[in-house]
BAMAR-432789 format. One record per residue (C-alpha): residue in one letter; x, y, z. Coordinates in Angstrom, 1 decimal. Example, Ala and Ser with C-alpha at 12.3 -4.5 7.8 and 13.67 -1.06 7.14 Angstrom:
<pt residu="A" x="12.3" y="-4.5" z="7.8"/>
<pt residu="S" x="13.7" y="-1.1" z="7.1"/>
//
This chain:
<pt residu="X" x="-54.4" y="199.8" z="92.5"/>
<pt residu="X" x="-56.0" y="199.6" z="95.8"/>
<pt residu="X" x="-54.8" y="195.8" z="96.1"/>
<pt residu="X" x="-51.5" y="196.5" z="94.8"/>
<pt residu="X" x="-49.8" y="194.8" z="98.0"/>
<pt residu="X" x="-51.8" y="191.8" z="98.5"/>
<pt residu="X" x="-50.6" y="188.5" z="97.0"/>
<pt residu="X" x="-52.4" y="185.8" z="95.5"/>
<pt residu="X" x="-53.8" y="182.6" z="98.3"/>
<pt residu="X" x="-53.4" y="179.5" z="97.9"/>
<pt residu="X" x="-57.3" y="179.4" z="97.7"/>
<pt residu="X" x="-57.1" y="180.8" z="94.0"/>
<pt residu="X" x="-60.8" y="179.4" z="91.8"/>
<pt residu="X" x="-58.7" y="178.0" z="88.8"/>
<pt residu="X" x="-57.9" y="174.8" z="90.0"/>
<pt residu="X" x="-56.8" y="171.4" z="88.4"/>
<pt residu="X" x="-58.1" y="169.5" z="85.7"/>
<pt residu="X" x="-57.2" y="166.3" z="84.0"/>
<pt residu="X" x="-56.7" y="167.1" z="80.2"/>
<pt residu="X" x="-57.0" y="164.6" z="77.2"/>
<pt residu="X" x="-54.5" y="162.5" z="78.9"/>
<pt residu="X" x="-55.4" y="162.3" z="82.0"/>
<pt residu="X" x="-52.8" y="164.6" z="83.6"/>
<pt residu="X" x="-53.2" y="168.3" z="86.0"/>
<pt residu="X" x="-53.8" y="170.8" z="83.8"/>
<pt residu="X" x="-52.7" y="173.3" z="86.4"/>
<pt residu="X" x="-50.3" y="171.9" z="88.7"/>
<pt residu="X" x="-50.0" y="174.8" z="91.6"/>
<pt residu="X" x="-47.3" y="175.1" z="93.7"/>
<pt residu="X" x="-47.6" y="175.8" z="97.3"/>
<pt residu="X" x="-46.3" y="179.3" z="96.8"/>
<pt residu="X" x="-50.2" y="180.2" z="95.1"/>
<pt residu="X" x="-48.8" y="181.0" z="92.2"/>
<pt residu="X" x="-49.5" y="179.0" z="88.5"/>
<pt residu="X" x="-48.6" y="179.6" z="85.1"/>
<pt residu="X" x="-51.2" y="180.9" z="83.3"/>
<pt residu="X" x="-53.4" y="179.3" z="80.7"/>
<pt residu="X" x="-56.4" y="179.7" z="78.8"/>
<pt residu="X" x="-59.8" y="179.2" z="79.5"/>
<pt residu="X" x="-62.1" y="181.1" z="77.2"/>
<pt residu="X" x="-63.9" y="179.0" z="74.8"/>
<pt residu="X" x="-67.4" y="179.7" z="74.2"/>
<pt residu="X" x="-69.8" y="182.6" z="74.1"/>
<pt residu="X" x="-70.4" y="181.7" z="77.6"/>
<pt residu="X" x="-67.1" y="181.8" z="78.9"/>
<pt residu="X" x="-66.4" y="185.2" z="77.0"/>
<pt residu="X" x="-70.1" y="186.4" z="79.1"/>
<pt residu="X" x="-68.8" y="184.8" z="82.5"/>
<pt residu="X" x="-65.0" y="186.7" z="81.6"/>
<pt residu="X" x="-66.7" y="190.2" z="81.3"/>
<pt residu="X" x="-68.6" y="189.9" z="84.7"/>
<pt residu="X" x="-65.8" y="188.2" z="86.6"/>
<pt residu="X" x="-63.2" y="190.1" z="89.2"/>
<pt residu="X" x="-60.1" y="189.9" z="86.0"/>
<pt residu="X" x="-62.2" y="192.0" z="84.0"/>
<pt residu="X" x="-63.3" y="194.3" z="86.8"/>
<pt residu="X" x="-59.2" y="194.4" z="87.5"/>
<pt residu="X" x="-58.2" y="195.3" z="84.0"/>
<pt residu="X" x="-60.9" y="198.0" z="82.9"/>
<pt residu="X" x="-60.6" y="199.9" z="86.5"/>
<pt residu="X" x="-56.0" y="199.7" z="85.4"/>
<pt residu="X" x="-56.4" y="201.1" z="82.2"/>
<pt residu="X" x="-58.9" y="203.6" z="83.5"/>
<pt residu="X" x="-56.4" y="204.8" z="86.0"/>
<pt residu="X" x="-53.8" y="205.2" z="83.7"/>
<pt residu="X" x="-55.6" y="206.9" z="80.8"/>
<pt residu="X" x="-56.8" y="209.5" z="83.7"/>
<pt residu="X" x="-53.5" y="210.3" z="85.0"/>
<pt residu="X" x="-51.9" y="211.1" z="81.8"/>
<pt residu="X" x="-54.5" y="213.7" z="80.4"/>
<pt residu="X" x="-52.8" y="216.9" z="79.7"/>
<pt residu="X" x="-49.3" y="214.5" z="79.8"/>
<pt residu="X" x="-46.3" y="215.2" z="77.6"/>
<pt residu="X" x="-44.5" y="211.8" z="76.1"/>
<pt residu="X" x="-41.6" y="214.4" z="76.7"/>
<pt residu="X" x="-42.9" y="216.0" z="80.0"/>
<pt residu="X" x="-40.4" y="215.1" z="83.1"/>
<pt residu="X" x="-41.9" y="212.6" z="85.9"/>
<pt residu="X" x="-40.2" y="210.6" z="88.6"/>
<pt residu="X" x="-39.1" y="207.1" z="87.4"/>
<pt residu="X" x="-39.0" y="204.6" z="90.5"/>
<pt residu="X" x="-36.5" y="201.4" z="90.6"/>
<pt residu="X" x="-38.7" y="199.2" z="89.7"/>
<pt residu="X" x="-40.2" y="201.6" z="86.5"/>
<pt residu="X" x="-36.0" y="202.2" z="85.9"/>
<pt residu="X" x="-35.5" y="198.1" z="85.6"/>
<pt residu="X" x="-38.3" y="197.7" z="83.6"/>
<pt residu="X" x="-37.0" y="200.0" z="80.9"/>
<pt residu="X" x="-33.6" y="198.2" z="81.2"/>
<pt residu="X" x="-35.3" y="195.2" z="80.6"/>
<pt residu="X" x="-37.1" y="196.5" z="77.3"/>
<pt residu="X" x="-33.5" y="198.0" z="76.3"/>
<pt residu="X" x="-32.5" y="194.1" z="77.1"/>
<pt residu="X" x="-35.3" y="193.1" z="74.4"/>
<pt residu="X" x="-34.7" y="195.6" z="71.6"/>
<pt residu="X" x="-30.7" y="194.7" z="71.8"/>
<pt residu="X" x="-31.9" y="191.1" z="71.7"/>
<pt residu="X" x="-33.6" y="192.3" z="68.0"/>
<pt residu="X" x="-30.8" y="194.2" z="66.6"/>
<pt residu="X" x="-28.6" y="190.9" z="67.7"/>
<pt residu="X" x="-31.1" y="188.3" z="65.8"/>
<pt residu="X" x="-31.4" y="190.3" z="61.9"/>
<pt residu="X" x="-34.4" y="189.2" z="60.0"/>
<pt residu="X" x="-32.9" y="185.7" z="57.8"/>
<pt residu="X" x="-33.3" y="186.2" z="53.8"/>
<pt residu="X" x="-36.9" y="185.5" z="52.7"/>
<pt residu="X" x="-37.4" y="187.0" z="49.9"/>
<pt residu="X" x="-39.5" y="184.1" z="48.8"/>
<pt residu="X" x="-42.3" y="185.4" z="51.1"/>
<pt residu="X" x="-44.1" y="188.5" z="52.5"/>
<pt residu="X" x="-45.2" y="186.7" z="55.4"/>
<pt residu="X" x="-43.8" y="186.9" z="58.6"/>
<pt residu="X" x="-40.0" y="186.3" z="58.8"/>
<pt residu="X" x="-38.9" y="183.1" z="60.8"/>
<pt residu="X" x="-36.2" y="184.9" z="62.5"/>
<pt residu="X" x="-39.0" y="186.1" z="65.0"/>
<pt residu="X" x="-38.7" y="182.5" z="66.4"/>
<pt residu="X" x="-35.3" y="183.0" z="66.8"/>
<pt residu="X" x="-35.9" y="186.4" z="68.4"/>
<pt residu="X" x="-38.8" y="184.7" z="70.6"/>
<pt residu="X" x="-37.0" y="181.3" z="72.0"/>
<pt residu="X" x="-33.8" y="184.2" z="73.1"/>
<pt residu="X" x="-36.2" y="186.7" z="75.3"/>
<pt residu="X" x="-37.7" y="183.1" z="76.7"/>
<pt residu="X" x="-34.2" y="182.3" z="77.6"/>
<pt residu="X" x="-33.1" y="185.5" z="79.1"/>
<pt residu="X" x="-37.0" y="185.8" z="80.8"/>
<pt residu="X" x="-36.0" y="184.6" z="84.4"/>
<pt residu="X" x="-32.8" y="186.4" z="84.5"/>
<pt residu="X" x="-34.5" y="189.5" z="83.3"/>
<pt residu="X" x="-36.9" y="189.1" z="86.1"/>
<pt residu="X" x="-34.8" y="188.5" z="88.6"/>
<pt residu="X" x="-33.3" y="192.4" z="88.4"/>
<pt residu="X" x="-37.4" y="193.7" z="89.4"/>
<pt residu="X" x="-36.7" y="195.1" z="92.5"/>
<pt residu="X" x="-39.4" y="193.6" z="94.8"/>
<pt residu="X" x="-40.4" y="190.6" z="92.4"/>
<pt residu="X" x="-40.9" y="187.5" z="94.5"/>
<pt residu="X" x="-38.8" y="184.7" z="92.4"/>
<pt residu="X" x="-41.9" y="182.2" z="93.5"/>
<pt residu="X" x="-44.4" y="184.7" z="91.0"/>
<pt residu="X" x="-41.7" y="184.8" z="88.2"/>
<pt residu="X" x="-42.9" y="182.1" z="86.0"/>
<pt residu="X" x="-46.3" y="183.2" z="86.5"/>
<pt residu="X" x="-45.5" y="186.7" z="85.7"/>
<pt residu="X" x="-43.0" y="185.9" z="82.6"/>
<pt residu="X" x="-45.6" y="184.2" z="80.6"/>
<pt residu="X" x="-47.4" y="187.9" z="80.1"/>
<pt residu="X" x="-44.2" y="188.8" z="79.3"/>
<pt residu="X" x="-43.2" y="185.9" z="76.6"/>
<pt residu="X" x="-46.5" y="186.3" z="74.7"/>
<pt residu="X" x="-46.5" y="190.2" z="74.5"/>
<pt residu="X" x="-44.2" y="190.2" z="71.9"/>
<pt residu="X" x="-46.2" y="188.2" z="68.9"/>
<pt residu="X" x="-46.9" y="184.6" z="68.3"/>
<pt residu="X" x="-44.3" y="182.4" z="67.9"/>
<pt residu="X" x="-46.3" y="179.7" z="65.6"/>
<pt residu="X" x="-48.1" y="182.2" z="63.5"/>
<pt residu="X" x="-45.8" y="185.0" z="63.7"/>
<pt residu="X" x="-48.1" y="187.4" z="64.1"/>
<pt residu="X" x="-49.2" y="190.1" z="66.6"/>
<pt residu="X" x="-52.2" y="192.1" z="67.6"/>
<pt residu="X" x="-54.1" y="193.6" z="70.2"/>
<pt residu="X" x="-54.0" y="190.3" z="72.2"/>
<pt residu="X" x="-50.3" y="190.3" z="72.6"/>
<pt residu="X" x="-50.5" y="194.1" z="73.7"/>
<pt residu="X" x="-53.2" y="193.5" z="76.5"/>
<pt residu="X" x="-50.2" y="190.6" z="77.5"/>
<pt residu="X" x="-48.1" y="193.8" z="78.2"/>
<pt residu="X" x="-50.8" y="195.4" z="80.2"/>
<pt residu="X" x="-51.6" y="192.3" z="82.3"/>
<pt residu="X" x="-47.6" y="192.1" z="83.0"/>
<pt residu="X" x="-47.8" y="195.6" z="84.3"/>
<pt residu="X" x="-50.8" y="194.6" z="86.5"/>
<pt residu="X" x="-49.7" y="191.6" z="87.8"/>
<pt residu="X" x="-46.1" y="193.5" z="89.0"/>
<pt residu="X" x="-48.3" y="196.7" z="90.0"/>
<pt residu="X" x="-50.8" y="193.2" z="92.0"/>
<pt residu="X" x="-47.6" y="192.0" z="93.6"/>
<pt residu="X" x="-46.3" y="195.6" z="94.9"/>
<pt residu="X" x="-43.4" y="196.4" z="92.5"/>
<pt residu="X" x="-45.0" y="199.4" z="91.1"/>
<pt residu="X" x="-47.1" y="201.7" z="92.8"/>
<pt residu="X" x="-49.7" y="204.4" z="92.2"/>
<pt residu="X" x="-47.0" y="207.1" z="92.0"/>
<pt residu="X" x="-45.6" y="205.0" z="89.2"/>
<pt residu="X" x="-48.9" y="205.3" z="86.7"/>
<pt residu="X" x="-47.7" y="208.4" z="84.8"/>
<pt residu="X" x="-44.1" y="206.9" z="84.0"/>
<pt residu="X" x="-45.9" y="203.2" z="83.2"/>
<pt residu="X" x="-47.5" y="204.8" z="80.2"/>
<pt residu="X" x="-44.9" y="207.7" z="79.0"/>
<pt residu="X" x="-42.2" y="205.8" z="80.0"/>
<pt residu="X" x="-42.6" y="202.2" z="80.0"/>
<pt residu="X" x="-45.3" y="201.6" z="77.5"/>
<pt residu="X" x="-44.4" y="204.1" z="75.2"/>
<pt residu="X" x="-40.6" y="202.5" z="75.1"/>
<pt residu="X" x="-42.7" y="198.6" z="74.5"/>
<pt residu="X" x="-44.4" y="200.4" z="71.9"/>
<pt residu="X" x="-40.7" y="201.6" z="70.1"/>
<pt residu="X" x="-39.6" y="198.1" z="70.1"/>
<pt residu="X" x="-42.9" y="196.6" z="68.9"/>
<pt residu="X" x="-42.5" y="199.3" z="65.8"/>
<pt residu="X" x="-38.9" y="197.4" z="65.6"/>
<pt residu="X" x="-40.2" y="193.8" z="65.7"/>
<pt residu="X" x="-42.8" y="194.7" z="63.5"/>
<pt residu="X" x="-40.8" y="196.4" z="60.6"/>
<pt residu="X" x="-37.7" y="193.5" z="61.2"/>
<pt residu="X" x="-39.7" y="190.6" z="61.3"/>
<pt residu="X" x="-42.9" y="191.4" z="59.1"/>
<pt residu="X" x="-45.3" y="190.2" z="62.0"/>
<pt residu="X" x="-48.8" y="189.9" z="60.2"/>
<pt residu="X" x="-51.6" y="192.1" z="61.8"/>
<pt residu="X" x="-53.3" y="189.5" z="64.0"/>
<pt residu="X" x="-57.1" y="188.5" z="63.0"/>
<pt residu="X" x="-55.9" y="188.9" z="59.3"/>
<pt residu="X" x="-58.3" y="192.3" z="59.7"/>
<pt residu="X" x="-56.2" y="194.3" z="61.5"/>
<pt residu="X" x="-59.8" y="194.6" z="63.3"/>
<pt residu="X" x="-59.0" y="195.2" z="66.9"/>
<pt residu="X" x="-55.9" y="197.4" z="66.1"/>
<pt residu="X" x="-57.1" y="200.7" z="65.0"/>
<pt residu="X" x="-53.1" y="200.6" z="62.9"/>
<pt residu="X" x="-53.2" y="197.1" z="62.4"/>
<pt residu="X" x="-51.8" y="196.2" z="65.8"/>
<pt residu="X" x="-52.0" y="198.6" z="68.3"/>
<pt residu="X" x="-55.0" y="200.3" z="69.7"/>
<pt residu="X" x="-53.8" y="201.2" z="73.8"/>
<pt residu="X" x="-51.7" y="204.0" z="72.4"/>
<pt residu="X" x="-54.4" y="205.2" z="71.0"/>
<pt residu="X" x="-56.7" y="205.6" z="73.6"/>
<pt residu="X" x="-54.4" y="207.0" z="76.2"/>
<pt residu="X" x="-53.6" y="209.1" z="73.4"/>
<pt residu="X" x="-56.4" y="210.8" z="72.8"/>
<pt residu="X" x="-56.2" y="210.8" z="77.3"/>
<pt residu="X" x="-53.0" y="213.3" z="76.5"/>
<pt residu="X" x="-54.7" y="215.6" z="74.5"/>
<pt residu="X" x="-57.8" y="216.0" z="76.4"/>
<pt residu="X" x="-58.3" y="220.3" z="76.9"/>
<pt residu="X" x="-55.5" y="220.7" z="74.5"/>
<pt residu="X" x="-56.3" y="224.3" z="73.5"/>
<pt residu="X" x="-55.4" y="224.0" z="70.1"/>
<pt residu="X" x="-55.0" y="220.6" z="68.6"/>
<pt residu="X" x="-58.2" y="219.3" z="67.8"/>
<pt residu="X" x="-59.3" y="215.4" z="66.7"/>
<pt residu="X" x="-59.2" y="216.5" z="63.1"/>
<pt residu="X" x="-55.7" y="218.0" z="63.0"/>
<pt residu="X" x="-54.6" y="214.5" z="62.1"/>
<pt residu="X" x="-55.0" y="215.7" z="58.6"/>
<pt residu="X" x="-52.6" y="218.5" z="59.1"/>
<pt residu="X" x="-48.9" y="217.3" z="58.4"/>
<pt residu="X" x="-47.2" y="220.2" z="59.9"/>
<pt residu="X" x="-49.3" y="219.7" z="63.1"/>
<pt residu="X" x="-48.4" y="215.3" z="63.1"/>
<pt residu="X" x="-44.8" y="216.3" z="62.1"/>
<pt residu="X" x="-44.6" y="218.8" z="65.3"/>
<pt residu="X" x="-46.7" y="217.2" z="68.0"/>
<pt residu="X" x="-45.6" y="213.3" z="67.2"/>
<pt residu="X" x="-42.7" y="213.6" z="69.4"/>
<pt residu="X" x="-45.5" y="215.1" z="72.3"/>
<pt residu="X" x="-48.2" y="212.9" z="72.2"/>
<pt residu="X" x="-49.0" y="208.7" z="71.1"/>
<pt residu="X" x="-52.1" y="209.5" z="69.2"/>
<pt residu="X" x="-49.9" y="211.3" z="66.8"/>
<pt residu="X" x="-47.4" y="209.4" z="66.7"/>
<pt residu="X" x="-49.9" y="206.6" z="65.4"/>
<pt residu="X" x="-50.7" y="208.6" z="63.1"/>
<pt residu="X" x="-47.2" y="209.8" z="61.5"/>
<pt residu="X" x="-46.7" y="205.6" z="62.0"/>
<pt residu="X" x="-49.3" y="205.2" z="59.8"/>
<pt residu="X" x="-48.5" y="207.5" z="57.3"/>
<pt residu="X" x="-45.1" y="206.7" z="56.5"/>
<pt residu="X" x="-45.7" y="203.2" z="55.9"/>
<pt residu="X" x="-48.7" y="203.8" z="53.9"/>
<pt residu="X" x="-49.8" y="206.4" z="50.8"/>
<pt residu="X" x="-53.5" y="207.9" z="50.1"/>
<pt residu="X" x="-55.3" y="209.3" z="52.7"/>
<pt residu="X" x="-56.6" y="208.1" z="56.3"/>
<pt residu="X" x="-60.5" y="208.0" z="54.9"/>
<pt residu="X" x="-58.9" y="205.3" z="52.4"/>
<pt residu="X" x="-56.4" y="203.2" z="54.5"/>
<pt residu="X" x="-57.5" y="203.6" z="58.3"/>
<pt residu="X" x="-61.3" y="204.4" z="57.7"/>
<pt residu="X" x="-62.0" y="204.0" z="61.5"/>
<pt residu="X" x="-59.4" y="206.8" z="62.5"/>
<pt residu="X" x="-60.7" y="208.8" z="59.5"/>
<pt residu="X" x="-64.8" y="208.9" z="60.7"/>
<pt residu="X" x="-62.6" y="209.6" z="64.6"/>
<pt residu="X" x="-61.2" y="212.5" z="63.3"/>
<pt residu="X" x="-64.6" y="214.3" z="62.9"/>
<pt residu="X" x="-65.9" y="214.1" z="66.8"/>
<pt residu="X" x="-65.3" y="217.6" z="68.0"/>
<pt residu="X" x="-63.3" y="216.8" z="71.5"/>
<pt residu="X" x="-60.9" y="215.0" z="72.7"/>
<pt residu="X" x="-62.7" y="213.7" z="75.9"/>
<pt residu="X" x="-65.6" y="212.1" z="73.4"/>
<pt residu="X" x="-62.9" y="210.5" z="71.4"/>
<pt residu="X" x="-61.2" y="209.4" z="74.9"/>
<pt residu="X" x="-64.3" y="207.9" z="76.0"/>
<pt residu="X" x="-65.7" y="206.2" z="72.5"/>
<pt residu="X" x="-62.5" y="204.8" z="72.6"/>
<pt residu="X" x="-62.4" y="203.7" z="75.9"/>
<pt residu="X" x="-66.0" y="201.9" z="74.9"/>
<pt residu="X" x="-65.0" y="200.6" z="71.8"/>
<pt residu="X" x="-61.7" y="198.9" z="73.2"/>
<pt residu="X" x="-64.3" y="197.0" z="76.3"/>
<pt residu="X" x="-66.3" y="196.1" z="73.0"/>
<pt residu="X" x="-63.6" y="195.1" z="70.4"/>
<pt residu="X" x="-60.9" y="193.7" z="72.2"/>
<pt residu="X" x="-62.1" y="192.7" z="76.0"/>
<pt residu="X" x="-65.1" y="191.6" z="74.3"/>
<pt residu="X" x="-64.7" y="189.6" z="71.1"/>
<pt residu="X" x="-63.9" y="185.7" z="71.4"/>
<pt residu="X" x="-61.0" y="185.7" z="68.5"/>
<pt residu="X" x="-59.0" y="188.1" z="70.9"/>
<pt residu="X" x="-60.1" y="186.5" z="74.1"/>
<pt residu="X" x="-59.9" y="183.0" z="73.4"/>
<pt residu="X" x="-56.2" y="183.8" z="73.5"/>
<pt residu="X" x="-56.5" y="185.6" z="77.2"/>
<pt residu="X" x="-54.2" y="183.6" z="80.2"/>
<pt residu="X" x="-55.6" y="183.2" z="83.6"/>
<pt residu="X" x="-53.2" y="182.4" z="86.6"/>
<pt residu="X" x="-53.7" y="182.6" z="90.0"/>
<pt residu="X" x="-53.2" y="187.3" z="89.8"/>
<pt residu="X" x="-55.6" y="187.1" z="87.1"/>
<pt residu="X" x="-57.7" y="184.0" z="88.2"/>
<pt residu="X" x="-60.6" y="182.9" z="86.1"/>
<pt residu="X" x="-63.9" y="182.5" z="88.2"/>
<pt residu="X" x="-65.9" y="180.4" z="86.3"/>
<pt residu="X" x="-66.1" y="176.8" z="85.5"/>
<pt residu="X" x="-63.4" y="175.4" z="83.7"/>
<pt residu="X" x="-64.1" y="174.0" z="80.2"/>
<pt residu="X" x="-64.3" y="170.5" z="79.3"/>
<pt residu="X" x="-61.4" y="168.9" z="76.8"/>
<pt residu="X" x="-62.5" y="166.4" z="74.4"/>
<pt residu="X" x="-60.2" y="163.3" z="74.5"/>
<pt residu="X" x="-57.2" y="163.8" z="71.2"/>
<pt residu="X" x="-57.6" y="167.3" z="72.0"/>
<pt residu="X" x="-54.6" y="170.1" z="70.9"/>
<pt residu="X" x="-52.6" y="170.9" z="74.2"/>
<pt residu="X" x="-53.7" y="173.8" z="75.6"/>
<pt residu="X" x="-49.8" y="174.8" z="74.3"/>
<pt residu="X" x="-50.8" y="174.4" z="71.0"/>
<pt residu="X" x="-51.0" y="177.2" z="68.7"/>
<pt residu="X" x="-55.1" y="176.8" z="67.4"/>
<pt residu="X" x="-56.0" y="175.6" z="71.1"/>
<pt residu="X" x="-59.6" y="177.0" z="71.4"/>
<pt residu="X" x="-59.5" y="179.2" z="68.4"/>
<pt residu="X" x="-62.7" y="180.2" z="65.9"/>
<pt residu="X" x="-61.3" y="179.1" z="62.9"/>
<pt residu="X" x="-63.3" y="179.2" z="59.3"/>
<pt residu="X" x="-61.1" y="176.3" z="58.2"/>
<pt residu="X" x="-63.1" y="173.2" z="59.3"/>
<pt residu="X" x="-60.0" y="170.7" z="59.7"/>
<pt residu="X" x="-58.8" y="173.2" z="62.3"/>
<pt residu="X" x="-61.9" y="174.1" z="64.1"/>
<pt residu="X" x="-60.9" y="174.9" z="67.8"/>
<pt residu="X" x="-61.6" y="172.8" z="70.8"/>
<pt residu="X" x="-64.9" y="173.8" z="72.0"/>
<pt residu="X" x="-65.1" y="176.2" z="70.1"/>
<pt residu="X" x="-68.6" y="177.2" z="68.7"/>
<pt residu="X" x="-68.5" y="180.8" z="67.6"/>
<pt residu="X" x="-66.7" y="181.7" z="64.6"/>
<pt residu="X" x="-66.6" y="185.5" z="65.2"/>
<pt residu="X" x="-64.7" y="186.6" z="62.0"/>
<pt residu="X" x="-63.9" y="183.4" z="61.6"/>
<pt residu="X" x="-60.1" y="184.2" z="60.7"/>
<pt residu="X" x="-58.2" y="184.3" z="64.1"/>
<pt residu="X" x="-55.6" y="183.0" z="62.3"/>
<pt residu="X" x="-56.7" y="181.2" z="59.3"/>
<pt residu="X" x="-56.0" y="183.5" z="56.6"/>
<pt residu="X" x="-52.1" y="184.9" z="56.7"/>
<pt residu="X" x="-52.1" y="188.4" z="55.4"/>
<pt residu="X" x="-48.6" y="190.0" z="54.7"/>
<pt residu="X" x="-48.0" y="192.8" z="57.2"/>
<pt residu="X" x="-47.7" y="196.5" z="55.5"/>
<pt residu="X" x="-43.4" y="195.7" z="55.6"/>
<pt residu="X" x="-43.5" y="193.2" z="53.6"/>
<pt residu="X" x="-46.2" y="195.0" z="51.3"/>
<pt residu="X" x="-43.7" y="197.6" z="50.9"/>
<pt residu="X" x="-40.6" y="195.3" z="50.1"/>
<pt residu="X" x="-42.6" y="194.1" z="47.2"/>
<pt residu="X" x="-43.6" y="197.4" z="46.4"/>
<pt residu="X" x="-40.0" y="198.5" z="46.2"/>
<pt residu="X" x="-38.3" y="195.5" z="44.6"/>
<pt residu="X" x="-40.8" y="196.4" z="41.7"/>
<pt residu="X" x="-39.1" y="200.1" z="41.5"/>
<pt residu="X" x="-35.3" y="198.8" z="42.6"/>
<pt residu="X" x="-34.8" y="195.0" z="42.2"/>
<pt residu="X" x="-32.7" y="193.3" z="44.6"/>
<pt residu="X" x="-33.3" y="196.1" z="47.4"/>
<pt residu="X" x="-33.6" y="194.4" z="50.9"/>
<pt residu="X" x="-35.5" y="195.9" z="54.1"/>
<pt residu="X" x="-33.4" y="197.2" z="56.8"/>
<pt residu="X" x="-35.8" y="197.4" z="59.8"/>
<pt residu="X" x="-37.7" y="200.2" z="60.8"/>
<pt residu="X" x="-36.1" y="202.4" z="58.1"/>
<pt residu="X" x="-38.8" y="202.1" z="56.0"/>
<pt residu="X" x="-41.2" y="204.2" z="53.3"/>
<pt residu="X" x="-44.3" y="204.4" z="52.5"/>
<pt residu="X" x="-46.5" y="201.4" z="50.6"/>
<pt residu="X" x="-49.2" y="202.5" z="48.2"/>
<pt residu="X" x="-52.6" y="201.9" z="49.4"/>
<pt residu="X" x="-54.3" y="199.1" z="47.1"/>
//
């Protein structure tokens, strides 16, 4: 990124606020830097968001990255800087972290598992001091920085995670690409390498824990939570001379290729924890599967994430401005005996009315988080207790569900 070396001023456009009782909302240090927070509450706000210099930011990073990986290997050799090197360490850090903190007995449920708290309050913990070994990282931008990093791993309260939490991981990569620790040279590793490896311990947290898809839809995940691998997926296979967007439907071809490229890997994801087809299970990736290149799916895709995800209030109600990513606009209002901004439902579009959001007034789906739904784990627990009673998930061992 062209402004990959320049930090943020002290001159930054979010600035303080009293809140409900009459304290700073954002108290920033003279270094510049501020933890996040969030800002987004109204169709306005979402409108003022997708003209503003953070969105501009984001679109032109994942742009760069999905055009330096076209033609790219998962397996392909590349040159792995420090800074790329301590990153993986630090995701090695967070799946060991996992393993250490086993999903509790809750066999009463098939919601998410309340060991993820556990899990979550640990990497917290360990946050600064995983920080601190970022070659490059000024310590004054680490609690700034580590708050992308906290939330890209699911929601503590809900114990969930969607596509929300996975633009998180992509706004800690900008901010430490915005602050000069990785540089253009490092793109192809930050998505083969680094992402790819966030995306092996999400699959991990996600079969461990039973994190519910986010939204209760699934909506803005094209597998229920993911939808970045996707796109730079489909960025690998671009002029691939013979895999083609329908060979999804070949086995042979997932089963080969999935170790190659992400958008296959989805897909062999997918299948093994679900039965039936794609056309009945993952509809969207089904109707993909019939555009006749690559570089069209690329592109839709490309589209449909700046529609689905960067622009739909249920995902970006949840987005965290700081002084790297600085909101631009006017800062909302807060109603006196408002939530904290902290607090779990802060701002969200809620179709239960005794939990309507603060300023909120556009439902969207109107389930951010209002309806639980068990994630496909769990589903498949159940499934199998029917066929074995007394059998217990162990982690991302897992088999298919049937499809209901």
């Amino acid at each position: 990124m062209s402004d990959s070396t320049s930090p943020p001023t002290s001159s930054t456009s979010l600035t303080a606020t009293p809140t409900a009782d009459g304290k700073s909302a954002t108290e920033k240090p003279e270094s510049g830097f501020f933890p996040p927070r969030k800002v987004i509450l109204t169709k306005e706000h979402l409108e003022a968001f997708q003209h503003s210099k953070t969105h501009e930011t984001i679109v032109s990073y994942i742009t760069a990255l999905n055009e330096c990986v076209v033609g790219v290997k998962l397996t392909d050799e590349c040159a792995v800087s420090p800074a790329v090197q301590a990153v993986l360490d630090i995701l090695d850090r967070v799946a060991e972290t996992a393993r250490n903190i086993p999903p509790v007995d809750n066999k009463a449920s098939r919601f998410g598992n309340p060991a993820f708290r556990t899990f979550y309050d640990k990497v917290s913990e360990i946050a600064p001091e995983l920080h601190r070994t970022i070659p490059g990282l000024p310590e004054a931008a680490m609690p700034e920085v580590s708050v992308y990093f906290d939330e890209a791993w699911g929601n503590r309260t809900r114990i969930d995670y969607g596509s929300g939490m996975e633009l998180n991981f992509l706004c800690w990569m900008i901010c430490l690409e915005k602050l000069g620790v990785f540089q253009e040279s490092d793109h192809v590793a930050l998505v083969i390498k680094v992402f790819w490896k966030y995306i092996e311990v999400m699959r991990v947290l996600q079969s461990s824990y039973w994190l519910e898809p986010a939204g209760s839809h699934g909506v803005w995940g094209l597998d229920d939570y993911h939808f970045l691998p996707f796109l730079w997926g489909a960025a690998q296979l671009r002029g691939h001379k013979y895999i083609r967007p329908k060979s999804i439907h070949d086995s042979d071809t997932v089963e080969e290729f999935s170790k190659h490229y992400m958008y296959l890997a989805c897909i062999k994801f997918i299948n093994s924890v679900k039965t039936a087809s794609l056309r009945w299970h993952s509809p969207m990736l089904d109707d993909i599967s019939a555009v006749k290149s690559w570089d069209k799916v690329n592109s839709g895709l490309l589209k449909m994430y700046l529609a689905e995800v960067l622009g739909k209030l249920p995902v970006m109600q949840h987005f965290l401005f700081g002084s790297i990513l600085s909101w631009d606009g006017p800062l909302p209002s807060v109603p006196a005996g408002s939530p904290r901004q902290d607090d779990a439902h802060w701002g969200h579009a809620h179709a239960m009315g005794d939990r309507g959001g603060v300023g909120q007034l556009e439902n969207g789906w109107g389930d951010c988080c209002g309806i639980p739904v068990p994630s496909v784990f769990a589903a498949k627990e159940a499934e199998e207790r029917k066929r074995a009673p007394g059998a217990a998930l162990a982690g991302p061992g897992i088999r298919p569900v049937p499809f209901d």
